[in-house]
C-alpha positions in Angstrom: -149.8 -24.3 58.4 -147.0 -23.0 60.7 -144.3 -23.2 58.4 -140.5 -22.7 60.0 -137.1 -21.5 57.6 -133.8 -21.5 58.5 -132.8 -18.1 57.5 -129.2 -17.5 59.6 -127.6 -18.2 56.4 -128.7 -14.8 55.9 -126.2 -13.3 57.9 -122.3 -12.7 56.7 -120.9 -14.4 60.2 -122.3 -17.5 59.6 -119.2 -20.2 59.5 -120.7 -21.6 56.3 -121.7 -18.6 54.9 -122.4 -18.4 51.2 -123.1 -15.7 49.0 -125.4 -17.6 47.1 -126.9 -19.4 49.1 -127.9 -16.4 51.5 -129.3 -14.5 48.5 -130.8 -17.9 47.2 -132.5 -17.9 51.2 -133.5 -14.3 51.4 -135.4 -14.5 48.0 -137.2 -17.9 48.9 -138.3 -15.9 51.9 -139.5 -13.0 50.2 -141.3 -15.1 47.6 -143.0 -17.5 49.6 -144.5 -15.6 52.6 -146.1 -12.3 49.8 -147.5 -15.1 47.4 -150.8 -15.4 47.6 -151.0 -18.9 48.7 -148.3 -18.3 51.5 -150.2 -15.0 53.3 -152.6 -18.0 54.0 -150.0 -19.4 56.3 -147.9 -18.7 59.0 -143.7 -18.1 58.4 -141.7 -18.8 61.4 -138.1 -17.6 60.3 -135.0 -18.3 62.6 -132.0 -16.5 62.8 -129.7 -15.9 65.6 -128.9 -12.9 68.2 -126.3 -11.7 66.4 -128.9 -11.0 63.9 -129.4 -7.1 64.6 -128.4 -5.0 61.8 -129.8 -6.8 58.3 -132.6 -4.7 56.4 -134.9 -7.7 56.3 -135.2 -8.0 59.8 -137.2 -4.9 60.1 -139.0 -6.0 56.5 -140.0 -9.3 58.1 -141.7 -8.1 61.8 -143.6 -6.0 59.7 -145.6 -8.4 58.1 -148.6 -9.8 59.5 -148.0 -13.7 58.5 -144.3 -13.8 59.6 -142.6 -14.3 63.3 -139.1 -14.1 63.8 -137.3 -15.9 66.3 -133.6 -16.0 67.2 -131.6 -19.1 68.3 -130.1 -18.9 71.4 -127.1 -19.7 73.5 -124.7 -18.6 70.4 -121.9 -18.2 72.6 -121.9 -21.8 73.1 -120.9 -22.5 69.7 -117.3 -22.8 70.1 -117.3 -24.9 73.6 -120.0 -27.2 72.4 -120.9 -27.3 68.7 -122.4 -30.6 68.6 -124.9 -29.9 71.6 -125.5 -26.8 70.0 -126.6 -27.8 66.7 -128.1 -30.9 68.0 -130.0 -30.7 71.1 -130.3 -26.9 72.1 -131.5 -26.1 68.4 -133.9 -29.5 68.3 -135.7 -28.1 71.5 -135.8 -24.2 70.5 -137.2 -26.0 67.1 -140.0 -28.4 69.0 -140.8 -25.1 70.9 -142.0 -23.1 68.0 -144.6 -25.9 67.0 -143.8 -26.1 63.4 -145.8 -28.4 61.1 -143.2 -28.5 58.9 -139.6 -26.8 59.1 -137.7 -26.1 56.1 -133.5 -25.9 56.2 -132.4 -24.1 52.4 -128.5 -24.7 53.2 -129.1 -28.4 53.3 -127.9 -29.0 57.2 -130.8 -30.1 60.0 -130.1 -31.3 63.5 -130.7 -34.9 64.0 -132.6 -34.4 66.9 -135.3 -32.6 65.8 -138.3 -35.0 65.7 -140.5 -33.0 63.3 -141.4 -32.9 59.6 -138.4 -31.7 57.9 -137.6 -30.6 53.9 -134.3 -29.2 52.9 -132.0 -28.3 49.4 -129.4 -30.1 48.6 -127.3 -27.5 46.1 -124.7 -29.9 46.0 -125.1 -34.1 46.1 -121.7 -35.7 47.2 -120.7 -38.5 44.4 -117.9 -40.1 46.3 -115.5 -42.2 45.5 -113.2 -40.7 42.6 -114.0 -37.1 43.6 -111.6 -34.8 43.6 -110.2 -31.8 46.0 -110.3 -30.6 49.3 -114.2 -31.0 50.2 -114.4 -34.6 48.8 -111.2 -35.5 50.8 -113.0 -33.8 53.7 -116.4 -35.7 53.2 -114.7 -38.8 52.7 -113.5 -38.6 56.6 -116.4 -38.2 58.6 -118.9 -36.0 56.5 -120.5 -39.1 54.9 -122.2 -40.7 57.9 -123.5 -37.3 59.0 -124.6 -37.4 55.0 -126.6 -40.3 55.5 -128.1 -39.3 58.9 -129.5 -36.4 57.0 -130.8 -38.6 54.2 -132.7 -40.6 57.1 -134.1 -38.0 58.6 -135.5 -35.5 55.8 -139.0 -36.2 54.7 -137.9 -34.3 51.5 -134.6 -33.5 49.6 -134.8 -30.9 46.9 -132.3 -30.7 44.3 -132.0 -29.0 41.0 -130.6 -31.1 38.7 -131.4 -34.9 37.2 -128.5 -35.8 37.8 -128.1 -34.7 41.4 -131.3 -36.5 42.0 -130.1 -39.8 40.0 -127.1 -39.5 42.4 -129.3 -39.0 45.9 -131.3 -42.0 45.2 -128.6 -44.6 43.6 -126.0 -43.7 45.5 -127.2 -42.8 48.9 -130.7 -44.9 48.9 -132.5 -41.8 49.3 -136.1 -42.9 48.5 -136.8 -41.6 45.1 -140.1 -40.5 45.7 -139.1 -38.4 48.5 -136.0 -37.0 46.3 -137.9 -33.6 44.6 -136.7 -32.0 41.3 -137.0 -28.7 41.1 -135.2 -27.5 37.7 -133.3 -24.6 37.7 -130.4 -23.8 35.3 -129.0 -20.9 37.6 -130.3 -20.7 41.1 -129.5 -17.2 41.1 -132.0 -16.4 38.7 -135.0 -19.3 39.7 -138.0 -19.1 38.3 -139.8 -17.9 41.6 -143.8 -18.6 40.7 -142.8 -21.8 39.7 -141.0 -23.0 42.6 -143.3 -21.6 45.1 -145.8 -23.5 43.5 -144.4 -26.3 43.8 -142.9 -26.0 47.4 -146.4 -25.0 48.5 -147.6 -28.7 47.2 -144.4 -29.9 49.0 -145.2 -28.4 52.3 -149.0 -29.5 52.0 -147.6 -33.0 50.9 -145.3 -33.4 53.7 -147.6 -32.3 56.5 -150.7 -34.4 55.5 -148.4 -37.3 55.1 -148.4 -39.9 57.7 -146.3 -42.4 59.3 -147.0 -45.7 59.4 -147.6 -47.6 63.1 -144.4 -49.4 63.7 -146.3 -52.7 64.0 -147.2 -52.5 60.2 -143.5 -51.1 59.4 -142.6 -54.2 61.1 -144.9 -56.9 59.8 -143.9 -55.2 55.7 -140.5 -56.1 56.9 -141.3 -59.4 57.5 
């Protein structure tokens, strides 16, 4: 499999960027692509050209099963996010010919018409929330919320509860919705969950989509 990560978390200039989750992403990277089961595959990790600097850069073009590519046109960012994120990013994406492309900080462009998995570290309850992200989410975040919920194959969250709240409250389809347990991410049990996203990415790739004429004629 040619398996693709978002990894510009990674790097401290990233407008979203989370300790965390960056640490959270450089692990899952280290753990997946020196298992056993993942030096059977092929890691395409993306970053972006401001990338130059971080000691895992180096670390990662050395290894036989790993390329690293960098997004482009970062300069754009601040004229035309939305273009950006969307359309340059889907095509740079389509380009790499992933069979399945993996996003750890939970975003994905909508345009991207491949096979895609993502965490969720965080699933938005709505109403009666509290503070300045809810208040944020509650003006335009939730419909991009729901386009992501469309288009990811699979949603992996850590909690029950998150994933009681994915599937109840945003229709996510429940078997689609993947637990993965973990009482602190910061400490996950790492042969465990590669396990288990190995079976994921295997799952997700084999799957296939249904003709449109049967979609329709279920419908009906």
């Amino acid at each position: 499999m040619r398996i693709g990560i978002d990894a510009h978390i990674i790097l401290p200039q990233h407008k979203r960027y989370n300790p965390k989750i960056a640490r959270y992403t450089e692990q899952l990277i280290d753990h997946l692509v020196g298992s056993e089961e993942g030096e059977r595959h092929t890691w395409i990790l993306f970053f972006d050209e401001r990338t130059k600097d971080l000691p895992c850069l180096e670390k990662y073009k050395k290894l036989k099963n790993v390329e690293v590519k960098k997004f482009p046109f970062v300069q754009y960012r601040q004229y035309l996010p939305v273009v950006y994120s969307h359309m340059l990013i889907s095509g740079f994406l389509v380009s790499a010919k992933l069979d399945v492309f993996h996003s750890p900080e939970g975003l994905i462009p909508f345009m991207y018409p491949g096979k895609i998995i993502t965490d969720f570290f965080y699933v938005p309850r709505g109403v009666g929330e509290s503070g300045l992200f809810s208040r944020t989410f509650m003006l335009g975040a939730r419909v991009a919320f729901s386009q992501l919920c469309r288009r990811a194959r699979r949603i992996i969250v850590n909690t029950a509860a998150d994933k009681k709240i994915l599937v109840e409250k945003w229709k996510y389809p429940e078997h689609r919705a993947t637990l993965i347990e973990e009482e602190d991410i910061a400490r996950a049990d790492w042969p465990k969950r590669v396990q288990r996203l190995m079976g994921v990415y295997k799952e997700v790739v084999e799957e296939k989509t249904k003709p449109k004429q049967v979609v329709e004629k279920a419908k009906k």
